[in-house]
C-alpha positions as CSV (number, residue, x, y, z in Angstrom):
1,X,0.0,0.0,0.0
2,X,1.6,3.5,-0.6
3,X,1.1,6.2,1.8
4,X,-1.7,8.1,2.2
5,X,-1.8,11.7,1.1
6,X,-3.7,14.3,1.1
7,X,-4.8,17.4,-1.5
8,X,-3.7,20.8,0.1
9,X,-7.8,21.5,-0.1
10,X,-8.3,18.2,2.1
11,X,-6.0,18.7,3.7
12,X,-7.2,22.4,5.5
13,X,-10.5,20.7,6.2
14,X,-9.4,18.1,8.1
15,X,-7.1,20.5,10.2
16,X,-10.2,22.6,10.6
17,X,-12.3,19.3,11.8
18,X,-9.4,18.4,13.9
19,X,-8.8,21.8,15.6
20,X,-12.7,22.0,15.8
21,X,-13.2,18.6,17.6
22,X,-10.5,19.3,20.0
23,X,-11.6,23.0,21.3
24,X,-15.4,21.2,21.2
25,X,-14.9,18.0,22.8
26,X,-11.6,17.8,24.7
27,X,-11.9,21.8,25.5
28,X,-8.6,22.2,24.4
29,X,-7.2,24.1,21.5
30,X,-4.7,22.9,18.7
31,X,-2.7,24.2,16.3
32,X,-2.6,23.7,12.2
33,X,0.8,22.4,12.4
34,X,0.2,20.2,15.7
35,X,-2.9,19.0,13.6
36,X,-1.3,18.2,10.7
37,X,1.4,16.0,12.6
38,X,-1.7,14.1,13.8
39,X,-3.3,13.8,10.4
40,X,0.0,12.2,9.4
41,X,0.3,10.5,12.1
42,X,-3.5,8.9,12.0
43,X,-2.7,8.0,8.4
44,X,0.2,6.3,9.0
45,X,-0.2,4.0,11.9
46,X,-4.3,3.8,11.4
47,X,-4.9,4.6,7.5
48,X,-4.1,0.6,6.9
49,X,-6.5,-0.4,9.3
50,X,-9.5,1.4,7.6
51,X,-8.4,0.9,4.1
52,X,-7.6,-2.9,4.7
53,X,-11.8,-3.1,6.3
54,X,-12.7,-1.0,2.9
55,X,-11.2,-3.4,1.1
56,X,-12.9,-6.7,3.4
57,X,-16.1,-4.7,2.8
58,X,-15.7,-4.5,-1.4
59,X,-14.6,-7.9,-1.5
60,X,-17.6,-9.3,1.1
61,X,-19.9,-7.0,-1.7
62,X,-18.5,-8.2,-5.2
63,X,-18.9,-12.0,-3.7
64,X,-22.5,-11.3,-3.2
65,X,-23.0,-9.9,-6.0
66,X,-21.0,-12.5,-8.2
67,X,-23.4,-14.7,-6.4
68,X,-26.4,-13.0,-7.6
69,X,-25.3,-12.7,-10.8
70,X,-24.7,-16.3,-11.3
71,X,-28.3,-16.6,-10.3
72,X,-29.5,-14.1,-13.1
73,X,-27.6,-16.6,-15.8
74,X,-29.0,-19.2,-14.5
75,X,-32.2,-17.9,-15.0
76,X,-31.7,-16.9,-18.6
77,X,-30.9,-20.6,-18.8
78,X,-33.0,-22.2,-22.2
79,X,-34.8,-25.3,-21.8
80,X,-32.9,-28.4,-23.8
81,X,-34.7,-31.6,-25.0
């Protein structure tokens, strides 16, 4: 997996969620550069957690639906004699 990066315009909004949830939940307040060290620092050590469920979650999906599409043929099936 390669790193995880972020646009400059995602970036700024998840400094601005960050520095939000910390004055609004923990009462405390946070800098941009302190929040972008823990953006990094989530993305690094947790980012392969979530992508590796995203990618459990797709492949739990595409099974059912390779299922379901085996059904369909069937169904299309012709009659022989």
């Amino acid at each position: 997996m390669t790193d995880i990066t972020f646009s400059k315009d995602e970036t700024d909004r998840l400094v601005g969620r960050i520095k939000r949830y910390f004055d609004d939940e923990l009462g405390q307040e946070i800098g941009g550069f302190e929040a972008e060290f823990l953006i990094d620092f989530i993305a690094r050590e947790m980012g392969p957690y979530f992508y590796n469920r995203g990618l459990s979650d797709a492949h739990t999906l595409f099974a059912e639906k390779a299922e379901e599409i085996g059904y369909l043929l069937q169904e299309l099936e012709k009659p022989v004699q």
